[in-house]
C-alpha positions in Angstrom: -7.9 -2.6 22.8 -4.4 -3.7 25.2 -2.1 -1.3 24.5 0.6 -3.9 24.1 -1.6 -5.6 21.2 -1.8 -2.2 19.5 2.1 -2.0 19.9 2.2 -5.6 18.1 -0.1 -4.3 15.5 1.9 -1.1 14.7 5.0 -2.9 14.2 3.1 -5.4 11.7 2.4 -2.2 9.6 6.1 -1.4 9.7 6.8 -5.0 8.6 4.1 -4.5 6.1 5.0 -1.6 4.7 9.2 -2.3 4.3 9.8 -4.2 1.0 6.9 -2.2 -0.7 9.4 0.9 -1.9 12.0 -1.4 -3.2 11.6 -2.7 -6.2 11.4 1.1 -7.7 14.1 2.2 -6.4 16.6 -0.9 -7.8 14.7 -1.0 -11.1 16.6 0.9 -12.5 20.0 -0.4 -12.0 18.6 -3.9 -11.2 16.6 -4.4 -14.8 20.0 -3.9 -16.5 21.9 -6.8 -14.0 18.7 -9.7 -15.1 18.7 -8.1 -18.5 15.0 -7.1 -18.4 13.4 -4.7 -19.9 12.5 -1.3 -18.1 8.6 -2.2 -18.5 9.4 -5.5 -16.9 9.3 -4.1 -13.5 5.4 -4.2 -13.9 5.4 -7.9 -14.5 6.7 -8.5 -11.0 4.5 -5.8 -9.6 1.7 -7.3 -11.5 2.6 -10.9 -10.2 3.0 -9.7 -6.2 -0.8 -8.2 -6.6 -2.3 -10.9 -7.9 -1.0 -13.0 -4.8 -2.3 -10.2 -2.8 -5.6 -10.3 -4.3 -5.7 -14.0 -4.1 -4.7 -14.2 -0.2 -7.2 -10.9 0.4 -10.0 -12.9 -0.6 -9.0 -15.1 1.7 -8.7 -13.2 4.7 -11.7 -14.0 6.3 -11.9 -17.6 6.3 -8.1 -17.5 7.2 -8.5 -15.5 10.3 -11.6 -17.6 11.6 -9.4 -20.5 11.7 -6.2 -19.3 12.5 -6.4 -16.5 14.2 -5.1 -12.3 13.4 -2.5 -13.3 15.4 -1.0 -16.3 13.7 -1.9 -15.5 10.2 0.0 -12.4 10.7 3.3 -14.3 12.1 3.0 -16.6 9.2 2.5 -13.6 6.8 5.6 -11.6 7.5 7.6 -14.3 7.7 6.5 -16.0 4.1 7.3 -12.0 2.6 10.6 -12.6 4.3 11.5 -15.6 2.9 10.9 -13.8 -0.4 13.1 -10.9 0.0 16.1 -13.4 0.5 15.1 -15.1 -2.6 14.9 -11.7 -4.1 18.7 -11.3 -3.3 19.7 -14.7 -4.9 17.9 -13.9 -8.0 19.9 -13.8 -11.6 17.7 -13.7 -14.1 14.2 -12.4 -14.7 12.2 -15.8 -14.2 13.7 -16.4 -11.2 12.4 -13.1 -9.6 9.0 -14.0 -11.3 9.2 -17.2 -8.9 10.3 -15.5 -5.6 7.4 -12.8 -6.5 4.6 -15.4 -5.8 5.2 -15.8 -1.9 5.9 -12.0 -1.8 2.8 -11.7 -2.9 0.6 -14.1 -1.1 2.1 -12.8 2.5 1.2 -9.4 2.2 -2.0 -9.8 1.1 -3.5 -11.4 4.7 -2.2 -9.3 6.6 -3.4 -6.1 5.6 -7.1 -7.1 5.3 -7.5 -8.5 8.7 -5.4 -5.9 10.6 -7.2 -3.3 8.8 -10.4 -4.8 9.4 -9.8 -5.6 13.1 -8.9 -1.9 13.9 -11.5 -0.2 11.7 -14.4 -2.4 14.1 -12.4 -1.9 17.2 -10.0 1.2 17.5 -10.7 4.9 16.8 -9.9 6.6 13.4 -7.1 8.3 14.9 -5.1 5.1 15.4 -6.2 4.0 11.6 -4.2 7.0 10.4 -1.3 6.9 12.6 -1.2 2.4 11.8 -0.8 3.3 8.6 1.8 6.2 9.3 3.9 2.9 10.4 3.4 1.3 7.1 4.5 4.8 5.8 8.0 4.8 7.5 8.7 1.2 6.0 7.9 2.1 2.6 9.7 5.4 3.0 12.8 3.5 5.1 13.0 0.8 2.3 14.3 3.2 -0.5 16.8 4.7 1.6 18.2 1.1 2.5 18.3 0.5 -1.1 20.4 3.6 -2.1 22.4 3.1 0.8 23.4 -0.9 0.0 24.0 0.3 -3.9 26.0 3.4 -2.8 28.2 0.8 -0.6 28.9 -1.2 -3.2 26.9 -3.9 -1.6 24.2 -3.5 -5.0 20.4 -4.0 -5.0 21.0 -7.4 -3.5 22.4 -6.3 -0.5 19.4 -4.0 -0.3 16.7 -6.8 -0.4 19.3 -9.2 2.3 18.8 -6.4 4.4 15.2 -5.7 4.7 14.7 -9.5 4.6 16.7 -9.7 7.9 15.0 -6.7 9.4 11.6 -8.6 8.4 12.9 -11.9 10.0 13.4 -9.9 13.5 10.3 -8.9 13.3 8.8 -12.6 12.6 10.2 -13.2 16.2 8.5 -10.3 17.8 5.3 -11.5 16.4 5.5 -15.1 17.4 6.8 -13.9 21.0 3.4 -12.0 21.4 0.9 -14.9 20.4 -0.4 -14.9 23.9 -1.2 -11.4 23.3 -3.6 -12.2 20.6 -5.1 -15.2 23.0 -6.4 -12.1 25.5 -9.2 -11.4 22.8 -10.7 -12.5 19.7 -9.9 -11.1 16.5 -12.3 -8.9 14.4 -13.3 -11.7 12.4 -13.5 -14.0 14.9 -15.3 -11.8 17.2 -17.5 -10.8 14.1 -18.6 -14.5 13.3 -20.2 -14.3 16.5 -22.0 -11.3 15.8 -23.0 -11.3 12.2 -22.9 -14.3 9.6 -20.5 -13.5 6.5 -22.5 -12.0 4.0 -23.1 -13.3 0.3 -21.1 -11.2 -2.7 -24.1 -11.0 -4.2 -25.7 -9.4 -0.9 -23.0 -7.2 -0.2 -22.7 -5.7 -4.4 -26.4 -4.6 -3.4 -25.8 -2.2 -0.6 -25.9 1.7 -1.7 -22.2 2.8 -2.4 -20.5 -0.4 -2.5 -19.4 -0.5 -6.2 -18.3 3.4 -6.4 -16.3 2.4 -3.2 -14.5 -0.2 -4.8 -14.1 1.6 -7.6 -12.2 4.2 -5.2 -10.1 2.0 -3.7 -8.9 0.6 -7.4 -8.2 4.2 -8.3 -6.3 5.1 -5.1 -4.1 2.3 -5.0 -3.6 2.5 -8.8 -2.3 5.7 -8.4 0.3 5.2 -4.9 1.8 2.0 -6.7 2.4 3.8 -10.2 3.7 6.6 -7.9 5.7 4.5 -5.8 6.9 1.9 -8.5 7.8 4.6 -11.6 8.9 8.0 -9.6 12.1 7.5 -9.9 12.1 5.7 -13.5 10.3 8.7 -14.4 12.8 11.0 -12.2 16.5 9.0 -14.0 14.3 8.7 -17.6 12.4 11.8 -18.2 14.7 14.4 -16.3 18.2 13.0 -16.0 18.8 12.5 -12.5 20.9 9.9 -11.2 19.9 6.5 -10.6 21.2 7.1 -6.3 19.5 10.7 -6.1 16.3 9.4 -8.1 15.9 6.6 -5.6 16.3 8.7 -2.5 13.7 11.3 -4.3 11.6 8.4 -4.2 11.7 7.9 -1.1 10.0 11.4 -0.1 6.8 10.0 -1.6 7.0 7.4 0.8 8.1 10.0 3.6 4.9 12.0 2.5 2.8 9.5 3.5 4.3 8.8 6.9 4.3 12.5 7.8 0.5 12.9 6.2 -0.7 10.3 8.1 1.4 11.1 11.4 -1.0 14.3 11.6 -3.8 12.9 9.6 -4.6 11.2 13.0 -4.4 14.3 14.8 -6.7 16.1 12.5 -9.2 13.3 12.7 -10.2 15.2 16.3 -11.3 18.0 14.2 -12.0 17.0 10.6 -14.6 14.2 9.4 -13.4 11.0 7.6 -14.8 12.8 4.4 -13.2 16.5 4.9 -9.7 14.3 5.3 -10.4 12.5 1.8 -11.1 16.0 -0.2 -8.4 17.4 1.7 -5.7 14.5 0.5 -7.2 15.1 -3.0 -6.8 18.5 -3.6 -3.0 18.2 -2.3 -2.8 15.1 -4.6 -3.6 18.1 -7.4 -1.2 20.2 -6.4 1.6 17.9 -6.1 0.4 17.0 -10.2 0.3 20.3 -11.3 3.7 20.8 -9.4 5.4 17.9 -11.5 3.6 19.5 -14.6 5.3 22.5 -14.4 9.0 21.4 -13.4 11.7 22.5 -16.2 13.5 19.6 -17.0 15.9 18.1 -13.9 14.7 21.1 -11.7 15.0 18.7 -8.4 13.5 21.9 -5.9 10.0 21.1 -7.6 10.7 17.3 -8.8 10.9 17.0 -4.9 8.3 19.3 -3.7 5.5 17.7 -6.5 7.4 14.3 -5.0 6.1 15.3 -1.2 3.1 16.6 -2.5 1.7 13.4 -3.6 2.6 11.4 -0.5 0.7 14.3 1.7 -2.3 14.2 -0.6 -1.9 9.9 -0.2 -1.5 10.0 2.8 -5.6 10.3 4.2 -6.9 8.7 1.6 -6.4 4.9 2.0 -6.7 4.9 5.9 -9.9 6.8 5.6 -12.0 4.7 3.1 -11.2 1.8 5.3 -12.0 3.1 8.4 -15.5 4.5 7.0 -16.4 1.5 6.1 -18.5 0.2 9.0 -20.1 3.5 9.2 -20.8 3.5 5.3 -22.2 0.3 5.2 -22.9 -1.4 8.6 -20.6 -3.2 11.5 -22.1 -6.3 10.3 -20.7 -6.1 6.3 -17.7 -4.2 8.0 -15.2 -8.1 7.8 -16.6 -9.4 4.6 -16.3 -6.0 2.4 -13.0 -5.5 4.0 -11.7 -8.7 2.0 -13.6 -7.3 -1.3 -12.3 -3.7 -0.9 -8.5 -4.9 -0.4 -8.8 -7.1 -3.5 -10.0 -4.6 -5.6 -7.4 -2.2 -4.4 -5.1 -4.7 -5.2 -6.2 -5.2 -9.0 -5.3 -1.6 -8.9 -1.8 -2.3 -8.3 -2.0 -5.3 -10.1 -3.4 -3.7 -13.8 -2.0 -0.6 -13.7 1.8 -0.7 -12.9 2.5 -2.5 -16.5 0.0 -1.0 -18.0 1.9 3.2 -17.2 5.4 0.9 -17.6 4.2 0.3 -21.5 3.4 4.0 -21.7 6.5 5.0 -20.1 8.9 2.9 -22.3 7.3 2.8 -25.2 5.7 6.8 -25.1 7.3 8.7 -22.8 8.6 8.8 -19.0 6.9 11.6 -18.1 3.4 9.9 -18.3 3.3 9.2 -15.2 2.2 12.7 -14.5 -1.2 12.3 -16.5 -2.1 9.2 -15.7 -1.8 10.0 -11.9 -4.4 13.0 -12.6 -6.5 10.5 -14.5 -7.2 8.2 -11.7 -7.2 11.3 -9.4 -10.3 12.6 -11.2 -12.2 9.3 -11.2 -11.4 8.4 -7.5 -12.4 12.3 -6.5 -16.0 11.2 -8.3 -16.5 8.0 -6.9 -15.4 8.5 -3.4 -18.1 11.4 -3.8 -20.6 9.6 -4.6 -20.2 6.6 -2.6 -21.1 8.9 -0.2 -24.0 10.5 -1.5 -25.4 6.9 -1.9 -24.6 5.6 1.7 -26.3 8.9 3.3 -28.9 8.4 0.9 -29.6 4.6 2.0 -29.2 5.8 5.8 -32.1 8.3 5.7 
């Protein structure tokens, strides 16, 4: 692969991965300004996934007529356009609305990108792509703490990222021509391989417990991401401007995790890296579990802990996939895989903010060892199958 596309490509995960951390961290002064209800931050977090699933789906007829390139362009700057309408926003249906495009642009861009480097660029540069994503989501929180400690208020958080996002709308349609130089995964796929049926592809050893893995792992990074620090001002009594910047070492987890998950890929299988982010996933639970009340030390160590254990994870199912399953389903389960990782996000965000109103804050902790368990199983045996269906 160019090296220059590859530079385009990391800076899409950047984009990608920007507005992802903000809504968390202004819930919980920005529920109070729409007069919302705390739970209500899973209705917009429900909303966004949906559009993600829908677009996801879409992916692979989207990039066979448009191109990686252009459907990416178009992606960013659609999530763009929603971040400003984010910052106009003064009552709760209105942020409903402006959720929709959000939504809808992320979606395409993460399935074919992901799908396009998993066929055509080692694992090491899966890890370290999504490393970039990590350092948006971890740089979003701090621009949000720093706009509200300003003065400048969770508006002036979202008008930010939203012109940082439209800079990078330019740098994408500069480099069109780059994408011209060779054809995308799908497109070069099509060539190959015809898209498989669902049906077809729901038969193949593994598939299901996959998806199931990819529900559970996203489930439990957006109820991370979206309720640490609700469950950081709620259940311990921090302040809103610490709790967001706590958040924003879950984020910072991830980008470090995955900064030397690449490296360790020259030493470590996909599926040593996977057990390896789960049992640090554990530790940053049990960590959380046993913080005294507003104890930040271990709040922020179980905080880091949980972005190290993420960090593998995601970039590792998707770059197994092709070897799991066959270059030739590689495109048309990447489509499948990222929708039902988005129905993740999608059901369980509202579902933890019920629990966390309603119950208690501190949920969060159990439920995160919940899906833990059940991903740990599934990803395990989605392996056993595939090995199984090779020999």
């Amino acid at each position: 692969m160019p090296f220059a596309l590859l530079a385009i490509i990391y800076l899409a995960f950047v984009s990608l991965g920007l507005p992802d951390g903000l809504l968390g961290a202004a819930w919980p002064t920005m529920h109070g300004t729409l007069g919302a209800a705390v739970s209500s931050a899973g209705i917009i977090s429900c909303i966004i996934c949906f559009g993600t699933i829908v677009s996801s789906l879409l992916t692979d007829r989207l990039v066979r007529r448009l191109g990686t390139g252009v459907l990416t362009a178009a992606s960013v700057a659609l999530t763009a356009l929603a971040l400003f309408g984010f910052s106009t926003v003064t009552s709760f249906w209105q942020l409903v609305l402006w959720a929709i495009p959000y939504g809808l642009g992320a979606g395409a861009v993460d399935a074919a990108l992901n799908a396009y480097v998993a066929l055509h660029a080692e694992a090491r540069h899966m890890n370290w792509l999504h490393c970039c994503w990590g350092i948006g989501a971890a740089a979003g929180p701090v621009i949000m703490a720093g706009a509200i400690a300003r003065g400048a208020g969770w508006q002036g958080g979202y008008i930010t990222v939203g012109i940082i996002q439209t800079v990078l709308v330019c740098v994408l349609v500069s480099s069109l021509r780059l994408w011209g130089k060779r054809p995308s995964g799908a497109e070069g796929q099509k060539a190959e391989h015809p898209a498989a049926s669902r049906r077809d592809l729901f038969r193949i050893p593994g598939v299901w417990q996959a998806l199931v893995g990819f529900f559970c792992y996203c489930a439990l990074e957006s109820c991370c991401g979206l309720w640490t620090p609700t469950f950081l001002v709620m259940g311990h009594g921090i302040d809103a401007g610490t709790a967001a910047l706590l958040g924003s070492l879950f984020y910072a987890g991830i980008t470090v995790g995955r900064l030397f998950s690449g490296i360790l890929t020259l030493r470590m299988t996909g599926q040593q890296l996977l057990h390896l982010g789960e049992a640090i996933i554990g530790a940053g639970v049990l960590a959380l579990i046993l913080a005294p009340g507003g104890f930040l030390p271990l709040l922020a160590a179980g905080t880091v802990l949980l972005g190290l254990g993420c960090a593998p994870i995601y970039p590792q199912m998707i770059q197994l996939t092709p070897s799991r399953f066959g270059e030739e389903h590689a495109q048309s389960l990447m489509g499948l895989q990222m929708a039902c990782a988005y129905v993740g996000s999608l059901s369980m965000p509202p579902l933890l903010g019920l629990l966390i109103e309603h119950v208690s804050p501190l949920f969060l902790v159990p439920v995160a060892a919940v899906l833990l368990a059940v991903m740990t199983i599934c990803l395990t045996s989605c392996d056993r199958h595939a090995r199984a269906a090779r020999a």
